[in-house]
C-alpha positions in Angstrom: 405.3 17.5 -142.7 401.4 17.0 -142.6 399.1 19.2 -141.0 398.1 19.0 -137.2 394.4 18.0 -136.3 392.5 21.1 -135.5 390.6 22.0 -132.2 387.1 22.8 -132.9 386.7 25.8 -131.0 385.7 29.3 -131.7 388.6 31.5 -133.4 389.2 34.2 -131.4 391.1 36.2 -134.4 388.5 38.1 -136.1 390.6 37.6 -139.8 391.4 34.1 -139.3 387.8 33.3 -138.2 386.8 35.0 -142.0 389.0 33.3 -143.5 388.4 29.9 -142.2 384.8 30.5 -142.6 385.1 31.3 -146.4 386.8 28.2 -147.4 384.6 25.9 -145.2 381.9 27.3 -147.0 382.9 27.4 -150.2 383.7 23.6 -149.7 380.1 22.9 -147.6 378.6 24.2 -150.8 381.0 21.9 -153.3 380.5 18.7 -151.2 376.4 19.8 -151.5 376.5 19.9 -155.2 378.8 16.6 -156.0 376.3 14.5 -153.2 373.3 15.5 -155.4 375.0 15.4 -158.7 376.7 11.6 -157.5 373.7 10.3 -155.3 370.7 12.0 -157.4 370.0 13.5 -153.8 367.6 16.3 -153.0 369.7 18.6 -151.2 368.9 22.5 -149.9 371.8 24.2 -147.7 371.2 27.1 -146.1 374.0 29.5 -144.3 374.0 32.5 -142.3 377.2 34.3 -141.7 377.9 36.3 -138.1 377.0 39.4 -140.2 373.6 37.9 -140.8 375.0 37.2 -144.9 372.8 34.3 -146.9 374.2 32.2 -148.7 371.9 28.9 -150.1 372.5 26.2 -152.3 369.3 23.8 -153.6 369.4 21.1 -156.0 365.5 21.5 -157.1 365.0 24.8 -156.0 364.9 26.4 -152.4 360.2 26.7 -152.1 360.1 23.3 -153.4 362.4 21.4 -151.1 360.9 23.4 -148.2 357.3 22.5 -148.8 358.9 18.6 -149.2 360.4 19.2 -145.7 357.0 20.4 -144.2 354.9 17.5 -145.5 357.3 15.2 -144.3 357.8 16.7 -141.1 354.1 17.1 -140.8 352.4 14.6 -143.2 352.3 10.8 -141.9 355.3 8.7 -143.7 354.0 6.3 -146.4 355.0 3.7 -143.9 352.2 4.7 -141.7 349.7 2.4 -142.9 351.9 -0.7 -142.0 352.6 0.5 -138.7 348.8 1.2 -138.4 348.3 -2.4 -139.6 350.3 -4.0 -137.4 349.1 -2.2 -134.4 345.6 -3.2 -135.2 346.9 -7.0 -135.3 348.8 -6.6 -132.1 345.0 -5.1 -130.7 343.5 -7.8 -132.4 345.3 -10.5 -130.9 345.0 -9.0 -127.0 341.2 -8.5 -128.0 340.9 -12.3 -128.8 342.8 -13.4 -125.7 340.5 -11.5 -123.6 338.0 -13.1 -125.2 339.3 -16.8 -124.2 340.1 -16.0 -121.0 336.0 -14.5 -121.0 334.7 -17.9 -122.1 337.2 -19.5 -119.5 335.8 -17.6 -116.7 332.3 -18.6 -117.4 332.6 -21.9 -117.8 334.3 -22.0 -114.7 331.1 -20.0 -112.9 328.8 -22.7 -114.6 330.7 -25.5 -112.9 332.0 -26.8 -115.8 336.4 -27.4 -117.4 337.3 -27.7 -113.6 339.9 -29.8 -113.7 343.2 -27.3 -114.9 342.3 -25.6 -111.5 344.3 -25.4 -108.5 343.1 -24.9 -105.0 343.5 -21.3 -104.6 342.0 -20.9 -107.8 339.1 -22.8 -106.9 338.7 -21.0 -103.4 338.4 -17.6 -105.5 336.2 -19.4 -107.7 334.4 -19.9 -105.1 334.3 -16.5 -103.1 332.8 -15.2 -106.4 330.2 -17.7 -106.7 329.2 -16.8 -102.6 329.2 -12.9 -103.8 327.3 -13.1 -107.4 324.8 -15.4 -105.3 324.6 -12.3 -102.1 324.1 -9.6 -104.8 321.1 -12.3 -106.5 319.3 -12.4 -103.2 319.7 -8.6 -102.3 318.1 -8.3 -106.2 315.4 -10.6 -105.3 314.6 -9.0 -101.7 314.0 -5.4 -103.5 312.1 -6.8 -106.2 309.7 -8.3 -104.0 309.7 -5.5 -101.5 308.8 -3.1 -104.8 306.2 -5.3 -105.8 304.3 -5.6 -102.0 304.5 -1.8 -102.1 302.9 -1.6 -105.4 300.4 -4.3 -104.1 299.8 -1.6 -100.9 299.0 1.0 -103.1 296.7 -0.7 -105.6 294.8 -2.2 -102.3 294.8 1.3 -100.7 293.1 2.7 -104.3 291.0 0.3 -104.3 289.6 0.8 -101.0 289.1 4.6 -101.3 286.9 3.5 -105.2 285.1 1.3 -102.6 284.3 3.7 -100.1 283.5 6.3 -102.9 281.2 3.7 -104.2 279.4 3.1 -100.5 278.7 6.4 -100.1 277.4 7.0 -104.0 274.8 3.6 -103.4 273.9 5.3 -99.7 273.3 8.5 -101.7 271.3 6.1 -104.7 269.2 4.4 -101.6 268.0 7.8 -99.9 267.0 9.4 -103.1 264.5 6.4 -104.0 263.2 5.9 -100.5 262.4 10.2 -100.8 260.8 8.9 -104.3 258.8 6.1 -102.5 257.4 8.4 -99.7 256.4 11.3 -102.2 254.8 8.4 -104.3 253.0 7.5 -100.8 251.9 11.0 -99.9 250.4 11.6 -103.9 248.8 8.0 -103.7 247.0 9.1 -100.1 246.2 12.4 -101.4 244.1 11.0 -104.5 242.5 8.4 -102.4 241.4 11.4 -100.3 239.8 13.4 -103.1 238.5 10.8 -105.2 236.6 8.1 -102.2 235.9 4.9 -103.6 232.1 3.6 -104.4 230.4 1.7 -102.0 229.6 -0.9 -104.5 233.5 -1.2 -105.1 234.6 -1.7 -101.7 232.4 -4.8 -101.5 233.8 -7.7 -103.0 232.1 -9.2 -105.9 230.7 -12.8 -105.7 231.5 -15.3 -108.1 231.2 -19.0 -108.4 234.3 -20.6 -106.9 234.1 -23.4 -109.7 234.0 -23.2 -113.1 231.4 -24.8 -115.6 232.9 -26.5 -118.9 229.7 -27.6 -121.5 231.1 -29.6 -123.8 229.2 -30.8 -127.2 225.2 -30.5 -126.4 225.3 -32.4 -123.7 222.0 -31.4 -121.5 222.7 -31.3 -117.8 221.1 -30.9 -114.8 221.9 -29.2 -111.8 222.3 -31.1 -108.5 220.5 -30.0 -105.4 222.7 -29.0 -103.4 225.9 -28.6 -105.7 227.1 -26.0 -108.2 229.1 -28.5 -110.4 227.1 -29.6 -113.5 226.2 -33.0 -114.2 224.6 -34.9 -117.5 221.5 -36.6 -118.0 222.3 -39.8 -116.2 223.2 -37.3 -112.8 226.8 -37.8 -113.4 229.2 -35.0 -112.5 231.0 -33.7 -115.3 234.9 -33.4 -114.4 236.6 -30.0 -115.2 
């Protein structure tokens, strides 16, 4: 008569539960052993009774298999790489079909590989073209509205360097007509102290025409006439 399959449950009899738990353990520990003897397996087993009892079993010691457990638990796998490569394939591929669909999308802004289009896809095409060409103009209206206001204020800077310069020539003019008038007043002052002689306020008289001898001509004067003339009463030219 074989025996009957056993329901895993928790033994309520304190000695059977002992019992039980001495031979599964004892049989845990043998079926560690042989899997790392037969399989050249690693293997660490750790049990704690109800009493709080160890009891351990390690193929290559207990520190050593732990610190194995941390690195892999923590540590990458060596397989990490290939996953990392592949995932950087995968990106690269999306990257490079964004980048088509990119070039697509431009050419189809600069009017050009038309044809594959449908009619919804050309009325989009189009809206865009309507709203690139709103936001161009609304760009181009405050350019120019920057540039007349930089044009105001150059023309307003300019006007107050004008003004600055009227008023410094005004000032230039009044201080050389005061210079004119004391040159006046000193002139009339020395004219007052220092009168003129008689002789010098009477012009001098001088012959109006000039007399040119040329070689030793001998000439005669002309009754009448200051202009010399030669021997045969000819009027010498001058």
């Amino acid at each position: 008569m074989g025996r009957g399959r056993v329901e895993l449950k928790r033994i309520e009899n304190k000695i059977n539960r002992q019992v039980t738990f001495s031979k599964r353990r004892n049989g845990l520990l043998k079926k560690a052993y042989e899997l790392s003897v037969l399989c050249d397996a690693e293997i660490a087993l750790i049990i704690f009774s109800n009493r709080g009892k160890l009891y351990e079993f390690s193929s290559s010691g207990m520190t050593k298999t732990l610190e194995r457990y941390q690195r892999c638990c923590f540590i990458p796998h060596d397989n990490t790489h290939e996953r990392e490569t592949q995932s950087w394939y995968q990106e690269v591929i999306k990257l490079n079909a964004k980048y088509e669909a990119l070039q697509r999308t431009q050419r189809h802004l600069l009017g050009e590989d038309l044809g594959p289009l449908n009619m919804k896809e050309l009325h989009n095409l189009e809206k865009q073209l309507e709203g690139a060409l709103a936001r161009a103009r609304q760009r181009k209206t405050q350019i120019m509205m920057e540039q007349m206001d930089d044009l105001r204020k150059k023309e307003r800077q300019l006007g107050d360097l004008n003004k600055q310069l009227i008023i410094k020539l005004e000032a230039e003019g009044q201080n050389l007509e005061t210079i004119q008038g004391l040159w006046g007043c000193c002139g009339a002052a020395a004219t007052e102290n220092f009168p003129l002689h008689l002789s010098q306020t009477q012009p001098m008289e001088c012959d109006l025409q000039p007399v040119l001898q040329i070689g030793y001509h001998h000439y005669v004067e002309a009754e009448g006439s200051s202009a010399p003339k030669d021997m045969a009463g000819t009027t010498i030219p001058i």
